[in-house]
N, CA, C and O atoms as CSV, one atom per row, in Angstrom:
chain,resi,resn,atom,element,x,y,z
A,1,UNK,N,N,-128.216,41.255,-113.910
A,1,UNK,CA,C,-126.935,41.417,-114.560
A,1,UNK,C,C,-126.890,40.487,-115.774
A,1,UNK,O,O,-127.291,39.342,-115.565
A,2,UNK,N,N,-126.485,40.773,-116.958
A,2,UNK,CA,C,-126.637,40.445,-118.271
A,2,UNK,C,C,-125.208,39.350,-117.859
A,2,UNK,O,O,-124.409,39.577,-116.950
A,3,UNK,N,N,-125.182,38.335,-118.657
A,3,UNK,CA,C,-124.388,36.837,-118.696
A,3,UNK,C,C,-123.115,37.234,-119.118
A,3,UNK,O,O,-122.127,36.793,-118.531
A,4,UNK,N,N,-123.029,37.845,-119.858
A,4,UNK,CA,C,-121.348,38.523,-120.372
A,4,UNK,C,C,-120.875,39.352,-118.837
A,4,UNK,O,O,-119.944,39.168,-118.053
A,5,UNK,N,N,-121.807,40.146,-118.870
A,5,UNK,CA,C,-120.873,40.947,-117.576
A,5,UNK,C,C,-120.715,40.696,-116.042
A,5,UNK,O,O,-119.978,41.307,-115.269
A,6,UNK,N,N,-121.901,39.261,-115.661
A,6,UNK,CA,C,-121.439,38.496,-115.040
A,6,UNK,C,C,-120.149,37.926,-114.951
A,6,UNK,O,O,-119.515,37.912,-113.896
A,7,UNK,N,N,-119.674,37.387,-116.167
A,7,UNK,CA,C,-118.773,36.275,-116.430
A,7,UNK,C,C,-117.234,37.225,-116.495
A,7,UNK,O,O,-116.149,36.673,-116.314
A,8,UNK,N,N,-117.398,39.084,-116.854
A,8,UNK,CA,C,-116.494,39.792,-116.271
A,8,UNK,C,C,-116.317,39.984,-114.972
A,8,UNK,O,O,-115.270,39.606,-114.447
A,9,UNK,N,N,-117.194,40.528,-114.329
A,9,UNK,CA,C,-117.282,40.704,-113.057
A,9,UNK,C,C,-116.349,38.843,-112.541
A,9,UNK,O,O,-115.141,38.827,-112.302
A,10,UNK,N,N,-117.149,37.635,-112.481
A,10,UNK,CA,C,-115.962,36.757,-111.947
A,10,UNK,C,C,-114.484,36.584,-112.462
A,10,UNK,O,O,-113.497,36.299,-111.784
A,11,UNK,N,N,-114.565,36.846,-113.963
A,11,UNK,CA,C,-112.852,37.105,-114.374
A,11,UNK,C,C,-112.176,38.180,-113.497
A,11,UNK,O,O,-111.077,38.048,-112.957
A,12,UNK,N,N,-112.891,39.144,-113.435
A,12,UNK,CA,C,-111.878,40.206,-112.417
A,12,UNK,C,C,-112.185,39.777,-110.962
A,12,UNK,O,O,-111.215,40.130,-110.291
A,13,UNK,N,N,-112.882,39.319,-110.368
A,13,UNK,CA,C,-112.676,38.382,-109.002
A,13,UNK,C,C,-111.527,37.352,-108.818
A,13,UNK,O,O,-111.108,37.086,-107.692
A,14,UNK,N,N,-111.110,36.873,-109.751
A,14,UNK,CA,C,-110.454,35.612,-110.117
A,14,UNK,C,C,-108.995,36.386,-110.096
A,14,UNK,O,O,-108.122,36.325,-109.231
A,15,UNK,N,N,-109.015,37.073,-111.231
A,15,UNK,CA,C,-107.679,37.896,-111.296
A,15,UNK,C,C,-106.980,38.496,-110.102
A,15,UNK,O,O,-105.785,38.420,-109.813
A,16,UNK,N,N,-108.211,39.262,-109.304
A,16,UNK,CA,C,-107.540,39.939,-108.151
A,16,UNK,C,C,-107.101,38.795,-107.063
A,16,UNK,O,O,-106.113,38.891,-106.335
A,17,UNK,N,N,-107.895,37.842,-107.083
A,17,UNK,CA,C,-107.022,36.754,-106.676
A,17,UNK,C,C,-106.212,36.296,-106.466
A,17,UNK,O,O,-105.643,36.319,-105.375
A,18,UNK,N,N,-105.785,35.563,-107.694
A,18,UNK,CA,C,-104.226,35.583,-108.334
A,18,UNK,C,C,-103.506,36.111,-108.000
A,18,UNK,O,O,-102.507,35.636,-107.460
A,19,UNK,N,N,-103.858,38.074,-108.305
A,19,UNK,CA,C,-102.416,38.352,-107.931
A,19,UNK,C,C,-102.548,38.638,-106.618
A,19,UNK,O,O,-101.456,39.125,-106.324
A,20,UNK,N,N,-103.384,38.630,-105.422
A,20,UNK,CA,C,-103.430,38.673,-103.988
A,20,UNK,C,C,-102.383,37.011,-103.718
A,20,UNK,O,O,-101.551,36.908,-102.816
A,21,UNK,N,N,-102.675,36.006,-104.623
A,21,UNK,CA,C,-101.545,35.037,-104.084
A,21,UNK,C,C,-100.351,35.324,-104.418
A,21,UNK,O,O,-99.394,35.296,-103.644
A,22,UNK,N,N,-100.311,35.612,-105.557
A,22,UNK,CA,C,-98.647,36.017,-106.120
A,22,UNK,C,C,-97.938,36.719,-104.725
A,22,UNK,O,O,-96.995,36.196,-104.130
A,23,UNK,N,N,-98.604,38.046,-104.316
A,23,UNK,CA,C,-97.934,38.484,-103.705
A,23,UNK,C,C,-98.077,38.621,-102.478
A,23,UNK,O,O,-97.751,39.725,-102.040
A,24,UNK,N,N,-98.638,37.515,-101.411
A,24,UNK,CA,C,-98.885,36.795,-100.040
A,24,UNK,C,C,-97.585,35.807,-100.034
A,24,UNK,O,O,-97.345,35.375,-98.907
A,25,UNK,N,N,-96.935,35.480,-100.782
A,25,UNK,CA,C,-96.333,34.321,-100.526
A,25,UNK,C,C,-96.691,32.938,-100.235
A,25,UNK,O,O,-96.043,31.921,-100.480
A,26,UNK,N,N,-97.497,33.028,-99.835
A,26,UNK,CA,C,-98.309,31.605,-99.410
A,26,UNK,C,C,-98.855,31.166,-99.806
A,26,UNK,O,O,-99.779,31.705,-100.414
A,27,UNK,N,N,-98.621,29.328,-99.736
A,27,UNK,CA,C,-99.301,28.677,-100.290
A,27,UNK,C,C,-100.667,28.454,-100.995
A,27,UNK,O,O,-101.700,29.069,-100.731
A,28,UNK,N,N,-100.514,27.446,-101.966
A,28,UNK,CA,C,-102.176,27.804,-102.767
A,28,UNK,C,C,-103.039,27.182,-101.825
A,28,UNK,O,O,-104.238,27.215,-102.105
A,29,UNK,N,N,-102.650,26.549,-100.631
A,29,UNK,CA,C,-103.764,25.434,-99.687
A,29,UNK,C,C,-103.882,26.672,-99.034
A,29,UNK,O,O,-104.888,27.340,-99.276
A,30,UNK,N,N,-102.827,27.205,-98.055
A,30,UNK,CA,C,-102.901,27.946,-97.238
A,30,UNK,C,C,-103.465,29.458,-97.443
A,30,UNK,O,O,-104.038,30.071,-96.543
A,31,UNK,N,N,-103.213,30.012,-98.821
A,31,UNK,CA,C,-104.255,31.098,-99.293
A,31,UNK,C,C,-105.619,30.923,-99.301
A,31,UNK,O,O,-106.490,31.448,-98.607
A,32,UNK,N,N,-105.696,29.889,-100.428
A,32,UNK,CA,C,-107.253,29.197,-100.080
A,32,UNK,C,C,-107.990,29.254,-99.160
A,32,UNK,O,O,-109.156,29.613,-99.320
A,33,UNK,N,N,-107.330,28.801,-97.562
A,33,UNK,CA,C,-107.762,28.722,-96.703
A,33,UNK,C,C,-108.371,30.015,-96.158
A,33,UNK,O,O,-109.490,30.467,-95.914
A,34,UNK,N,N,-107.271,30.337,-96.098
A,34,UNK,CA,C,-107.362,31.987,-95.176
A,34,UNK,C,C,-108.528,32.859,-96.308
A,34,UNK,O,O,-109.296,33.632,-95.737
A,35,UNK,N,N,-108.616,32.783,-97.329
A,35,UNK,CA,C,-109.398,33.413,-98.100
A,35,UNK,C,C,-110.951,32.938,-98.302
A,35,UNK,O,O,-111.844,33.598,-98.833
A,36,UNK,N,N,-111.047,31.606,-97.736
A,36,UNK,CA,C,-112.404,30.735,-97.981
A,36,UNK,C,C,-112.595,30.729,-99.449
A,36,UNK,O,O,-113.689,31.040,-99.921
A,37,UNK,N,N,-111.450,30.345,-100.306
A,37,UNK,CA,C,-111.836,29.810,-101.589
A,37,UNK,C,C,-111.639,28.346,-102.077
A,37,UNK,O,O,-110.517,27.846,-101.985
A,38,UNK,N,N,-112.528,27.740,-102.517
A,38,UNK,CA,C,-112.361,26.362,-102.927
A,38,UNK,C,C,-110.726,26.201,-103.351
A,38,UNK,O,O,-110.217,27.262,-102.987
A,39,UNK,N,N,-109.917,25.542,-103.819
A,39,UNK,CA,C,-108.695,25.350,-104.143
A,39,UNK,C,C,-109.025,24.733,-105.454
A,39,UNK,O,O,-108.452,25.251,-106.413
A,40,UNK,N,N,-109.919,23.622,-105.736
A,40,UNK,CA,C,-110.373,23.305,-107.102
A,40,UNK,C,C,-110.341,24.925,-107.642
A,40,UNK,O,O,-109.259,25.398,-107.989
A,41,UNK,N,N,-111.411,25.634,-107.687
A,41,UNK,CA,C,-111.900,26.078,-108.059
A,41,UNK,C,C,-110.319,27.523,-108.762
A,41,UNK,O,O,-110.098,28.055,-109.850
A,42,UNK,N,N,-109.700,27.577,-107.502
A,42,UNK,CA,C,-108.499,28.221,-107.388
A,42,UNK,C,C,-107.628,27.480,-109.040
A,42,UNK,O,O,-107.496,28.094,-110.098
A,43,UNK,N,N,-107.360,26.641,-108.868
A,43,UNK,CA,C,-106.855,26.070,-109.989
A,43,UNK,C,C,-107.616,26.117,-111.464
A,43,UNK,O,O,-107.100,26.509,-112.511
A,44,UNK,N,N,-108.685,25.724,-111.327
A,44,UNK,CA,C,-109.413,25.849,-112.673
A,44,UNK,C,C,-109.376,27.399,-113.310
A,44,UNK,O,O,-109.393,27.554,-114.532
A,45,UNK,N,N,-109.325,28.521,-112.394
A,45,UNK,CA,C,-109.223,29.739,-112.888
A,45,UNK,C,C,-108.203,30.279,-112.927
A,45,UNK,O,O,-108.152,31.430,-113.361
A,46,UNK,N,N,-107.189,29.690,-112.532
A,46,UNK,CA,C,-105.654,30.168,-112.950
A,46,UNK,C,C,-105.465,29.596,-114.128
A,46,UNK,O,O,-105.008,30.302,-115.027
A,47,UNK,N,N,-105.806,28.034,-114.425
A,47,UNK,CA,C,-105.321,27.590,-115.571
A,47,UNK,C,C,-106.485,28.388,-116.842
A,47,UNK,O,O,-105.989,28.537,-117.959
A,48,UNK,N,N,-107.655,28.768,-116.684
A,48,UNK,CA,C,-108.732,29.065,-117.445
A,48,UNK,C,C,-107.925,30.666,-117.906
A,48,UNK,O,O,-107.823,31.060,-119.068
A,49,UNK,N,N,-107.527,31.247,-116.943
A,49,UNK,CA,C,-107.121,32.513,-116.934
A,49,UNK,C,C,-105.654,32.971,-117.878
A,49,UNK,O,O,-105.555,33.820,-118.763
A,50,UNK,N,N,-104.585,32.029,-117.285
A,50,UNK,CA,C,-103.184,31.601,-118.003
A,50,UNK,C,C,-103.345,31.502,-119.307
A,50,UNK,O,O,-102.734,32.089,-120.200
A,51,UNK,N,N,-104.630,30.340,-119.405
A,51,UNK,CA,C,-104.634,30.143,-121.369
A,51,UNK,C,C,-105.288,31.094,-121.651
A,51,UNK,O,O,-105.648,30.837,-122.800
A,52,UNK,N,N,-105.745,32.143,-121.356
A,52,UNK,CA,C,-106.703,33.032,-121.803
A,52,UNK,C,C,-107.657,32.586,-122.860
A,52,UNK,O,O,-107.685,32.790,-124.073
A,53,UNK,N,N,-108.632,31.749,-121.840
A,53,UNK,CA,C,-109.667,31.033,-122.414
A,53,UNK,C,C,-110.651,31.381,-121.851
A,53,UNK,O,O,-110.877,31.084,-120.679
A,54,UNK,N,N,-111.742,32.364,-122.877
A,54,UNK,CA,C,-112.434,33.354,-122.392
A,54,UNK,C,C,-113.705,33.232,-123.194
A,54,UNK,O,O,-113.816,33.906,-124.219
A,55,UNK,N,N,-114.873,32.256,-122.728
A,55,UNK,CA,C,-115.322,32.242,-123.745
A,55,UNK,C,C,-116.416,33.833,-124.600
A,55,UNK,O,O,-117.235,33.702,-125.509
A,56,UNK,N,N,-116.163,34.678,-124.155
A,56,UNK,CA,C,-116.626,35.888,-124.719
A,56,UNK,C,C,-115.329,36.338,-125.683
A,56,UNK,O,O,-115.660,36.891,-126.731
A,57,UNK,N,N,-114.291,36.214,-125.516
A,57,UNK,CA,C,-112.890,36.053,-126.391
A,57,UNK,C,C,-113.640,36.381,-127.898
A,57,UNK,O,O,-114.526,35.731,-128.454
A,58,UNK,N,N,-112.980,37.583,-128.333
A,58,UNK,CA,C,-112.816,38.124,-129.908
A,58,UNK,C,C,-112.967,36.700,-130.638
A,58,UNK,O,O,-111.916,36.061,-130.585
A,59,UNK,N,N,-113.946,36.089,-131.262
A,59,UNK,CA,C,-113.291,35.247,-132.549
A,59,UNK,C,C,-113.572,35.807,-133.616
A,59,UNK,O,O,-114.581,36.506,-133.704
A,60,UNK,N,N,-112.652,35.591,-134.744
A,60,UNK,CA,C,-112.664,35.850,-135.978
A,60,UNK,C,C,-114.041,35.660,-136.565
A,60,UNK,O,O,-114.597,34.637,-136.165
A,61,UNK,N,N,-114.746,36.421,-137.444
A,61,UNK,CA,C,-115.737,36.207,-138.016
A,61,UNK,C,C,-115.826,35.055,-138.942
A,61,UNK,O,O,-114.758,34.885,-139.530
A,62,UNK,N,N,-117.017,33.963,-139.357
A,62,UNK,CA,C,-116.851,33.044,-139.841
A,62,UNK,C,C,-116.664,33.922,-141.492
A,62,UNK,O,O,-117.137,35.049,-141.635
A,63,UNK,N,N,-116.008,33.287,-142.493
A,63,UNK,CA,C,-116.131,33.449,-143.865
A,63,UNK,C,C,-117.357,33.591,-144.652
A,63,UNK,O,O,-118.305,33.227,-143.956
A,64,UNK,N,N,-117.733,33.972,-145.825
A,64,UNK,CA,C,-118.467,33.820,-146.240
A,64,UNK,C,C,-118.199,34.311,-147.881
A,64,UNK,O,O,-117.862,35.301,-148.530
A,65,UNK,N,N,-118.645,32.731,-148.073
A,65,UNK,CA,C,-118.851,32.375,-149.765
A,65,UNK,C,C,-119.963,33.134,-150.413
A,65,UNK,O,O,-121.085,32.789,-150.041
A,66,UNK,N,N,-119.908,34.037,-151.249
A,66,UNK,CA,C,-120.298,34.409,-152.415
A,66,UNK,C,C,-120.936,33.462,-153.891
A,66,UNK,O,O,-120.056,32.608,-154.002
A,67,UNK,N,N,-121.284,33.368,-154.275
A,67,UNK,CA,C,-121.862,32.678,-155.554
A,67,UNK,C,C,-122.417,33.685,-156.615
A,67,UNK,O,O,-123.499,34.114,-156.214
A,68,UNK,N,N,-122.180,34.044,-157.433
A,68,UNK,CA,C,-122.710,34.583,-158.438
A,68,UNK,C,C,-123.787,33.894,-159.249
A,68,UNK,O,O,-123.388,33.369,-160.288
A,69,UNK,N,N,-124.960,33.805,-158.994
A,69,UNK,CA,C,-126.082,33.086,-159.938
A,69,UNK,C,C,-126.325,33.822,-161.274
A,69,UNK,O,O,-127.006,33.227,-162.109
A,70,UNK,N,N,-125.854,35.026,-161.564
A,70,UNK,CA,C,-126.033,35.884,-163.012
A,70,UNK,C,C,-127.885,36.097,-162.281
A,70,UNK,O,O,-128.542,35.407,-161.502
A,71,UNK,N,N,-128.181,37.422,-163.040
A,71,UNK,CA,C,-129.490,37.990,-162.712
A,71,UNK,C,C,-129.463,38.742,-161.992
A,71,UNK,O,O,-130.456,39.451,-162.154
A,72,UNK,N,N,-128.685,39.185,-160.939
A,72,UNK,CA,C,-128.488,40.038,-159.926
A,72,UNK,C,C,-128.852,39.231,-158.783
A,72,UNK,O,O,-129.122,39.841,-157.749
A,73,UNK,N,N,-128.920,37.718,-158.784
A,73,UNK,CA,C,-128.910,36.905,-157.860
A,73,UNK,C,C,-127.643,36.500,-157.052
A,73,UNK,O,O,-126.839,36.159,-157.920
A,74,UNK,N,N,-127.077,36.369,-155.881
A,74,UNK,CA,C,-126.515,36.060,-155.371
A,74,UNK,C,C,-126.747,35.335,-153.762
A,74,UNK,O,O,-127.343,35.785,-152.783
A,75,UNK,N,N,-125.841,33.737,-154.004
A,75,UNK,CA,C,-125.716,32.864,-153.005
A,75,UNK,C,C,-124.878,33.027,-151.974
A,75,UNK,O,O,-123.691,32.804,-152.216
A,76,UNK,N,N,-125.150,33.331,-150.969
A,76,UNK,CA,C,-124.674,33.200,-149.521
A,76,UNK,C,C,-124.376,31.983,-148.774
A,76,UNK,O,O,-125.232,31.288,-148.228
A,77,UNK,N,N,-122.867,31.712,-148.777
A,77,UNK,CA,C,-122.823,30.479,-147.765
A,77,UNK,C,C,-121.844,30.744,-146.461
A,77,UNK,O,O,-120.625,30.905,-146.516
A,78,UNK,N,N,-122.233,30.747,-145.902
A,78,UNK,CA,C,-121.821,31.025,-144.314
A,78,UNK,C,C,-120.744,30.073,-143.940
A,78,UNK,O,O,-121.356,29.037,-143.678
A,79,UNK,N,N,-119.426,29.846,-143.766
A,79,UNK,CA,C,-118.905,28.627,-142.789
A,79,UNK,C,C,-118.480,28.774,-141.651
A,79,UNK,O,O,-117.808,29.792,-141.489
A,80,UNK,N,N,-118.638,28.050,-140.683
A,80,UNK,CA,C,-118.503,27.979,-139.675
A,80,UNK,C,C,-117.465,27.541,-138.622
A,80,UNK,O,O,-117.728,27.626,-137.423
């Protein structure tokens, strides 16, 4: 399994999660429990999930500078 669709596959593990606690009522110890999931781990992916901090997440393409050298030369500068 390729590293991106790993890292979907646990976002949607994580998610169904979530909302399996939302709507159990029960506690995040006591879900945890009954579910055999770490509770660290429970937390780090709610808060990872909440900020929608994804690192496969759309970013904007970096810019890129143009230079005209005359000649039909042209400078490429990439920023990052």
């Amino acid at each position: 399994m390729v590293k991106l669709e790993f890292q979907t596959s646990k976002e949607a593990t994580w998610r169904s999660h979530l909302a399996r606690h939302a709507a159990s009522g029960k506690s995040i110890a006591a879900f945890c429990r009954d579910e055999a999931i770490s509770r660290a781990n429970f937390h780090v992916w709610r808060t990872k999930l909440a900020n929608g901090a994804n690192e496969h997440a759309a970013r904007p393409a970096p810019q890129a500078t143009f230079i005209d050298l005359g000649a039909g030369v042209v400078l490429t500068i990439a920023r990052r």
